[in-house]
N, C-alpha and C positions, 0 to 999 in steps of 0.2 A: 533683744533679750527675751520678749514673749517666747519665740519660736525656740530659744533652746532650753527655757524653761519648760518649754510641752515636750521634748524630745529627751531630757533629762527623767521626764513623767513619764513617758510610754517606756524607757527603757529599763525603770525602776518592775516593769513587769515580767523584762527576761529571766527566764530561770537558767540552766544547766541545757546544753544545744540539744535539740530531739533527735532520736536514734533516725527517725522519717520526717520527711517535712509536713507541716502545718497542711492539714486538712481544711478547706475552705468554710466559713460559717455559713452555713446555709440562712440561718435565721434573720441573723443580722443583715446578711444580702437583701432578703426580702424585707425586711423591717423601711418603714417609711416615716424620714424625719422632715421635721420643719424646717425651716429654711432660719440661718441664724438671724437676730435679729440687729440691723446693721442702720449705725449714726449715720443722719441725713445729712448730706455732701453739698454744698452749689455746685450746679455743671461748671466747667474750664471752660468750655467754650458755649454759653448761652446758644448758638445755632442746633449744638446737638440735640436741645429741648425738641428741635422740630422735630427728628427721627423715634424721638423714643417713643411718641402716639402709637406708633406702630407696632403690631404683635411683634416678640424679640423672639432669637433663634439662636440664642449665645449655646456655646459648647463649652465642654471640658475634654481637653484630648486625654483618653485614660492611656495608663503607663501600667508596665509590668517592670519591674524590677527584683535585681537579686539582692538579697538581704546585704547590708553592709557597702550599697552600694547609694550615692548621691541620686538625686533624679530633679529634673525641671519639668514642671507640670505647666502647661498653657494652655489657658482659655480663648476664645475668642468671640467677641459680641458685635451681634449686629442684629439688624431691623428690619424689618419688610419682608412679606413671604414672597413677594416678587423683586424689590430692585435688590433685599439684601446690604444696606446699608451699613460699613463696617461706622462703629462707634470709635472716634480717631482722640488722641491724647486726653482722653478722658481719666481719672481716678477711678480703680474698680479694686476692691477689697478682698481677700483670699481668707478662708477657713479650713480649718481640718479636724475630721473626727473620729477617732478609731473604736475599734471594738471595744471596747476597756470603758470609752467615755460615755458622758450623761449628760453632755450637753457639747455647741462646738467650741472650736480654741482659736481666735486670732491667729493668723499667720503673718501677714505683712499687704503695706498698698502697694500696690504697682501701676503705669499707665499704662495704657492701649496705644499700639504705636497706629501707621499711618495705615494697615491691615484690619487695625481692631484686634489684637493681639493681648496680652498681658501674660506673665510667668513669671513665679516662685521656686526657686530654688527650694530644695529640702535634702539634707542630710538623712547620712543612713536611720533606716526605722528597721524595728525588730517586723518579722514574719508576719505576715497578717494583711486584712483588708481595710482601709482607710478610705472616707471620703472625703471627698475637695468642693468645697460651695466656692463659687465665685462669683461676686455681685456688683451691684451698679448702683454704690449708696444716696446719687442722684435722683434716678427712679425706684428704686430698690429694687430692680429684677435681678433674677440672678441665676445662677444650674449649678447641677451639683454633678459630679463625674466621681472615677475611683481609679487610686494608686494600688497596687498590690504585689505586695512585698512579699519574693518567695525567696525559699530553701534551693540549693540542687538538688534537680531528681522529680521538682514538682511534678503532677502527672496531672493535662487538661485535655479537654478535647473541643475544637475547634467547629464553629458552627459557621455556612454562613445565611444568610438571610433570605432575600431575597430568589424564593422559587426551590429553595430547601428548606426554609420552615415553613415562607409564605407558598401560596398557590403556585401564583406566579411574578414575572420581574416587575409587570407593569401595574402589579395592582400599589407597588411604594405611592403613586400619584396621590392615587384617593385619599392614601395614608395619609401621605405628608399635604394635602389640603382640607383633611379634616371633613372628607363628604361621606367617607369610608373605612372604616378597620380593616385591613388586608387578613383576607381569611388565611387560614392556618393551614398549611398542607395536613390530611389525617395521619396523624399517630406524631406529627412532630412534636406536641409539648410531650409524651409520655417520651421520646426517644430522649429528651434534652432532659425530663425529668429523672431515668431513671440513669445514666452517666451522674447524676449531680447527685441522687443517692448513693452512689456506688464512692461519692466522695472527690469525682475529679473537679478542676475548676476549669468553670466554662471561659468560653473566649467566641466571642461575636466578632466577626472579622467580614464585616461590608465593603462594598466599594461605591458604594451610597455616598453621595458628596456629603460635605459637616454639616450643613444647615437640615439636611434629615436626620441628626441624632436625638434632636428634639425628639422628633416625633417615632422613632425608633424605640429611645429607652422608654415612651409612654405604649406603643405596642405590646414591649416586653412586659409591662406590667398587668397592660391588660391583658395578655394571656397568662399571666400567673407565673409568667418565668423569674426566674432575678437576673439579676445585674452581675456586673463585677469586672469585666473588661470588654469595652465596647469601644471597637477601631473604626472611625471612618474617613473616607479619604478627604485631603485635604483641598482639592482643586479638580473641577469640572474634567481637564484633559485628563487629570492619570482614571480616574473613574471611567470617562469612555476611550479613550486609546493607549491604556498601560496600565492595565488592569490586573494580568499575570503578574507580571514585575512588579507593582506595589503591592500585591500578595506575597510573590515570595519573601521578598524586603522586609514585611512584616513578619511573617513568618520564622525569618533567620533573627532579628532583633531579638522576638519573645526567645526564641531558641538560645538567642547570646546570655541572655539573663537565667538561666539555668532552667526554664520551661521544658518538660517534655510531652510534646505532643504527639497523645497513643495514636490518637485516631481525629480525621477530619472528614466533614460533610459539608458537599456542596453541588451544583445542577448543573454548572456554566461550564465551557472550554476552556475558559480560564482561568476554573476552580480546578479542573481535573490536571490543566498543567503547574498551575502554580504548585500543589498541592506534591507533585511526583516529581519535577523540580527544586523543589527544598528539601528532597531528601524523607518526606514521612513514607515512602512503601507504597506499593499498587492496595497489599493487603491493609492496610490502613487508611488507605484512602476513599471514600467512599463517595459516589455521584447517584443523582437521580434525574427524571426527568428525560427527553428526548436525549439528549448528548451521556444518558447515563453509560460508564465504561468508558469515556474518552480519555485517550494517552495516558492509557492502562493504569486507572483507577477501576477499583470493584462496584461494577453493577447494579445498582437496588432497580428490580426489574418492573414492582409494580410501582404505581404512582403514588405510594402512600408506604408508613415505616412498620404495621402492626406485621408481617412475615419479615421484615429484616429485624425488629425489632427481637421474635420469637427465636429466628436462627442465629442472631450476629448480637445480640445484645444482655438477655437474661443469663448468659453463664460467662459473661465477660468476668474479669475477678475485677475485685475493688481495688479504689488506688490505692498507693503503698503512702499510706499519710496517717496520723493521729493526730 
């Protein structure tokens, strides 16, 4: 009853359908909430006590979806920055909060299956960006990920991470152990910054296994970017041996949900084929990096974005959104 009482409330906000789709909130993206504050639980299984000592690495897999359209959101928690402990038939509590709100809203408990798993069902929501906390009322840890519910015709552009925004691939290590901040390749927050002025909605598309999202969306903030859909792969093999193929697969989903993606950047051979593979264009496809121009993606020739940004970015037109 909670759940269709909040979804009764956010759709009290729809007005009359928009000539263009919903323009992404910049603000609200970057805005940084609390974590809700959630009744303490006994563990199910008292042994899990032992795992939770350890620093957690729980995720939220974000979802795009098209408006009017269902969606299952899953989290999944687990422990240890080395063994990785998933948390098994535990109780772990769902939130949602949209742009409209002022605090979060109860969604529903679910358990963690024998992966460390948990998912909420959610009915259609009107256009916009939503977040999903999901928590461990045991320990009280918990992450927060994002739904975002588009229009047809949305207009994003597609980033990916590692050696397109960062330097390079191997610096994620330092990242994700906390000895390092992986530096910025130069000019990538202005290139990520001015597409997100220009109004498209960004889309982070790694092949970073799940337990780096942690430390991904805290990169993204510490370089000032926002959030708003953050994909990462779900299993060590497809990240090192199927890495095209779960690109393009991603690629064509966000595309099934009425996403259209102008343009993408990325450094790998598996960015430049995923990428001409799923149909976005040589001309919209964009590499850097030694393999830059592979399997006829367009070339960023130097090692940095401020001359692509000069030729290929300031007279791009804005997206067609209000």
């Amino acid at each position: 009853m909670r759940l269709l009482g909040y979804i009764a409330l956010i759709a009290s906000f729809s007005g009359a359908a928009n000539a263009q789709p919903t323009c992404p909130n910049l603000a609200w993206l970057e805005a940084e909430f609390d974590a809700p504050t959630m009744p303490r639980m006994n563990y199910n299984n008292r042994l899990n006590k032992l795992i939770t000592w350890l620093p957690e690495f729980h995720m939220v897999h974000d979802q795009v979806v098209a408006e009017g359209n269902s969606v299952e959101v899953t989290a999944k928690f687990d422990y240890g920055a080395i063994a990785h402990k998933d948390l098994e038939y535990e109780t772990v509590k769902f939130y949602i909060r949209s742009e409209q709100d002022t605090q979060w809203h109860f969604l529903a408990n679910a358990q963690t299956n024998s992966d460390g798993k948990a998912s909420v069902a959610l009915p259609a929501l009107q256009a916009g960006q939503y977040r999903i906390f999901a928590g461990v009322p045991a320990d009280g840890s918990g992450t927060q990920g994002y739904v975002t519910v588009v229009q047809p015709g949305t207009q994003a552009v597609l980033f990916d991470i590692d050696g397109t925004l960062t330097e390079s691939d191997a610096e994620q290590i330092g990242d994700y152990t906390g000895i390092d901040r992986a530096d910025q390749k130069e000019g990538a927050y202005s290139l990520v910054r001015r597409y997100l002025d220009l109004g498209y909605q960004p889309i982070y598309l790694t092949a970073r296994v799940y337990w780096y999202a942690k430390g991904t969306r805290s990169w993204l903030r510490w370089t000032g970017l926002p959030q708003g859909f953050l994909r990462a792969s779900s299993s060590n093999e497809t990240s090192l041996f199927r890495t095209a193929e779960y690109k393009i697969n991603e690629i064509n989903q966000l595309q099934g949900q009425g996403l259209d993606i102008v343009r993408a950047y990325g450094n790998a051979k598996t960015d430049a084929e995923a990428f001409i593979r799923a149909g976005l264009g040589s001309d919209n496809s964009f590499t850097i990096g030694a393999d830059a121009g592979h399997y006829g993606t367009t070339a960023i020739e130097s090692n940095h974005y401020y001359h692509h940004i000069e030729t290929h970015v300031n007279d791009f037109p804005a997206a067609k959104c209000e």
